[in-house]
C-alpha positions in Angstrom: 2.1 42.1 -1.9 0.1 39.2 -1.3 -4.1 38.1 -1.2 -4.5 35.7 1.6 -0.7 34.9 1.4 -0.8 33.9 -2.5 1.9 36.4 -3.9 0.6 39.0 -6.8 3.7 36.6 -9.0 2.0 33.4 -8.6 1.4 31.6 -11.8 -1.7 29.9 -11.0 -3.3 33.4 -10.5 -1.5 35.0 -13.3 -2.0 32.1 -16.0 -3.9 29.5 -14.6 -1.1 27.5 -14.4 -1.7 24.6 -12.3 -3.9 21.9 -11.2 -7.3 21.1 -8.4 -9.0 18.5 -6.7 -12.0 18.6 -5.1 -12.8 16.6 -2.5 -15.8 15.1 -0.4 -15.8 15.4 3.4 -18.5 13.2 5.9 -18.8 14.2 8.8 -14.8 15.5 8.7 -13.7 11.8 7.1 -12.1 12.4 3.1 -14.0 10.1 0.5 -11.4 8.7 -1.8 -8.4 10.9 -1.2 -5.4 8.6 -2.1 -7.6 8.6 -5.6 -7.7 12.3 -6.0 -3.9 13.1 -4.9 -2.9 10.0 -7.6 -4.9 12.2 -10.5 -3.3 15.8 -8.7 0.3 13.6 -9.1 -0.8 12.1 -13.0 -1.3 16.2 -13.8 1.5 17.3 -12.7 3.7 14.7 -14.8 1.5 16.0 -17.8 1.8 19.8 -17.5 5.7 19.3 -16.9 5.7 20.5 -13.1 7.8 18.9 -10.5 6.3 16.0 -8.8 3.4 16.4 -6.0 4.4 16.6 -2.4 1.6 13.9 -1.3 2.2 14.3 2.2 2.4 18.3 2.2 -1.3 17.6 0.1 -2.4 15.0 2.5 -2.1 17.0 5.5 -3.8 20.1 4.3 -6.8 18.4 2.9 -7.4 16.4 5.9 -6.5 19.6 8.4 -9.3 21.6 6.5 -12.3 20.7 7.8 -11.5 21.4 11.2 -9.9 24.6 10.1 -13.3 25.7 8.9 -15.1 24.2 11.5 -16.9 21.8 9.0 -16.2 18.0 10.8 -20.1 17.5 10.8 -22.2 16.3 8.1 -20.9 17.3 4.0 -18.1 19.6 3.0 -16.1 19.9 0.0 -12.4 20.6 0.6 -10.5 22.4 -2.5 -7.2 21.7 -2.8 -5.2 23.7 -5.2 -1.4 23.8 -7.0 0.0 26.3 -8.6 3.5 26.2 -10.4 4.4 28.8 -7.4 5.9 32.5 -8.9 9.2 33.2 -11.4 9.9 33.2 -14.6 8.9 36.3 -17.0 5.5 36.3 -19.0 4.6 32.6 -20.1 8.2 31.0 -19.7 8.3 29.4 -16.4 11.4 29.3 -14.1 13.9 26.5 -14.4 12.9 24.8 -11.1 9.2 25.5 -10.4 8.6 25.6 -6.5 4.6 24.4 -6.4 2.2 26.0 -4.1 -0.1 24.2 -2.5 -3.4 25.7 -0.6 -6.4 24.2 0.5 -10.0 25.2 1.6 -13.2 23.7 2.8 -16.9 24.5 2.1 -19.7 23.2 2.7 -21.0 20.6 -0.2 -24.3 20.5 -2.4 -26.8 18.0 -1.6 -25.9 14.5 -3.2 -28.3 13.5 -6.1 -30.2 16.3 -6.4 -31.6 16.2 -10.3 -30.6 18.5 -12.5 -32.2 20.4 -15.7 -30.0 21.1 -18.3 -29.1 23.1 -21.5 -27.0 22.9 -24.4 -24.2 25.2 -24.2 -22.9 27.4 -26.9 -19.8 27.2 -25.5 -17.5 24.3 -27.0 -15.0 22.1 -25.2 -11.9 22.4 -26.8 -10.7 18.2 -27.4 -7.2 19.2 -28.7 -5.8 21.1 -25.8 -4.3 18.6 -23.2 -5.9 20.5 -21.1 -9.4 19.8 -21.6 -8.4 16.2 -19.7 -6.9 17.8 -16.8 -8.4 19.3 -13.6 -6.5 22.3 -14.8 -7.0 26.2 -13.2 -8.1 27.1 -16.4 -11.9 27.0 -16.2 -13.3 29.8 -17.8 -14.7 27.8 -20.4 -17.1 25.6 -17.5 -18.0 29.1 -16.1 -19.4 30.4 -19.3 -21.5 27.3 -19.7 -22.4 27.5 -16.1 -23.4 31.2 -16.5 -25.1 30.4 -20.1 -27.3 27.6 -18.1 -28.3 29.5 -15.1 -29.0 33.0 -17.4 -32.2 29.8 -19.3 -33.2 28.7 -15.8 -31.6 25.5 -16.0 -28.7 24.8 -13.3 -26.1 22.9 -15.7 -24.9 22.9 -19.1 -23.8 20.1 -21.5 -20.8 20.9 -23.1 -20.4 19.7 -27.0 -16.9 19.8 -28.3 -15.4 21.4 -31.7 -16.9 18.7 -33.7 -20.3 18.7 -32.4 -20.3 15.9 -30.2 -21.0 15.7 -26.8 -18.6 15.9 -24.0 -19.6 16.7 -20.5 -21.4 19.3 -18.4 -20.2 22.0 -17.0 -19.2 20.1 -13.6 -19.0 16.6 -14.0 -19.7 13.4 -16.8 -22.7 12.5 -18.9 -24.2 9.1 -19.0 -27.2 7.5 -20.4 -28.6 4.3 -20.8 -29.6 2.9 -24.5 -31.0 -0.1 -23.8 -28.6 -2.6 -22.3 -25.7 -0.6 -22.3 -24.4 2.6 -20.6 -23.2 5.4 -22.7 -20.7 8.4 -22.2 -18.1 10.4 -24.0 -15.5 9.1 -25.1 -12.2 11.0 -23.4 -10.9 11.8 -27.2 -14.1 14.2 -26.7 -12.6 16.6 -24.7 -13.5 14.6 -21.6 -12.1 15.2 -17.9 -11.9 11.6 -17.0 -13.9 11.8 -13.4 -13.1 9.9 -10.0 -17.0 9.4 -10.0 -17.4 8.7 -13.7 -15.0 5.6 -13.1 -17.0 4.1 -9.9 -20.1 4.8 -12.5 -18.6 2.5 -14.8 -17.5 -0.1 -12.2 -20.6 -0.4 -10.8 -22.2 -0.5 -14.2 -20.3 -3.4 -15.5 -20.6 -5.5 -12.0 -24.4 -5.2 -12.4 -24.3 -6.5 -16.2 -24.5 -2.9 -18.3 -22.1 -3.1 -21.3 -20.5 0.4 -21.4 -19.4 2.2 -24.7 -17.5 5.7 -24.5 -18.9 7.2 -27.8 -18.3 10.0 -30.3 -22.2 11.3 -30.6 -23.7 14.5 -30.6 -26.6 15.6 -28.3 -29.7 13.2 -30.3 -28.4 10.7 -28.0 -29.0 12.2 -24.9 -32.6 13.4 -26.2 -34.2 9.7 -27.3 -32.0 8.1 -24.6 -34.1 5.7 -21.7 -32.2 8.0 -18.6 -29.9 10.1 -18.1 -27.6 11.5 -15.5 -24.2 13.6 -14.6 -22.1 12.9 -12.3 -19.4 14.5 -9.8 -17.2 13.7 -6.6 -19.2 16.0 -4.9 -23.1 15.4 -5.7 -22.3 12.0 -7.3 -24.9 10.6 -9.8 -27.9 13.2 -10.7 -30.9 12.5 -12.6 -30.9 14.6 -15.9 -34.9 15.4 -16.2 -35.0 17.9 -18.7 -32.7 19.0 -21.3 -33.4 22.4 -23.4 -37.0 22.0 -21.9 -37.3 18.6 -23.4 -38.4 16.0 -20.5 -36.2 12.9 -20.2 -37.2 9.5 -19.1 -36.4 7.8 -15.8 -34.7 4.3 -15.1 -34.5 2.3 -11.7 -31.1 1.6 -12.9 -30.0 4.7 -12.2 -30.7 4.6 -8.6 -29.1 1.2 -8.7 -25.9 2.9 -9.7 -26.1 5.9 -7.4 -26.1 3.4 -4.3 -23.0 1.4 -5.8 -21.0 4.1 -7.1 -20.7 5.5 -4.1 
């Protein structure tokens, strides 16, 4: 038996085991795809799974648009790998045969800003896992649900030791005076396409930028702050646990040269 032609054995259903991308479509044109397909690859090498098919992954990203009759204006294609079916309970077969499947949606609105909460759910920074793009998201959907239950629409996600990590869907910056903060990866940090043209663009414009160990103070007497995706980009962070945050041109700066 199969749902949509994913058999009832598949690991990636059964154990989250195995890997996503998602990726922003313009008007039916992929926005850094060779950059998402080399962090799919880079997870694969880490979770011990045979090497990714780039070409097999290629073609469906770039055939789903069409497929879903998005090729006009934003979509955000979802391309998923599994470690395919066998084995018995958490012991995976000898030679994994990956599945690869891939869908298209269409996208949020870029830059919209964002209100945010802390979330009582904690990012766990000494599973490898928690600096993959892994199937295992439950954690990020609590936080999500947590957020959206205060009437805020993200949540900032400290780790074990108290200190901040990332929202639910994306990075955390901020600026402190001449320099651009954000969580350090040791933190439990997904480290984002986005969050790296961030810090490009930061550094060509003059920012120093420090990946820290801090909890959430730092976000609350900080000059600006913002998250950031592959899908929305950079958002303003106004308020955080009701508390309203400052605003910086330099933000806007960054949104136009991270893109």
């Amino acid at each position: 038996m199969t749902i949509d032609g994913v058999p009832l054995t598949d690991r990636g259903l059964l154990l989250g085991d195995g890997l996503f991308e998602t990726l922003l479509t313009v008007d039916g044109a992929v926005r850094h795809l060779e950059a998402h397909l080399d962090r799919m690859a880079a997870g694969c090498e880490a979770l011990g799974l045979p090497p990714l098919d780039r070409d097999a992954a290629r073609s469906l990203v770039e055939a789903a648009p069409a497929a879903a009759g998005l090729t006009a204006g934003r979509a955000a294609v979802r391309l998923t790998l599994t470690a395919g079916s066998g084995g018995r309970g958490l012991d995976r077969p000898e030679a994994p045969v990956l599945r690869l499947l891939a869908g298209c949606a269409p996208a949020p609105p870029a830059g919209a800003p964002a209100e945010a909460i802390i979330a009582t759910v904690r990012r766990n920074e000494g599973s490898p896992a928690s600096r993959l793009k892994t199937l295992a998201y439950l954690d990020n959907v609590l936080a999500r649900s947590e957020a959206r239950a205060a009437g805020a629409d993200e949540a900032l996600m400290l780790n074990n030791r108290g200190h901040l990590a990332c929202a639910s869907a994306g990075n955390l910056f901020w600026l402190d005076g001449e320099a651009l903060a954000t969580p350090a990866v040791s933190c439990g940090v997904l480290a984002g396409l986005a969050r790296g043209r961030v810090i490009a663009a930061a550094r060509a414009m003059g920012l120093a930028v420090t990946e820290v160990e801090v909890g959430p103070e730092a976000v609350a007497g900080a000059q600006a702050a913002f998250l950031t995706n592959s899908l929305t980009g950079v958002r303003p962070l106004l308020r955080l646990d009701g508390r309203t945050l400052g605003g910086d041109p330099r933000v806007a700066a960054l949104t136009s040269a991270s893109l």
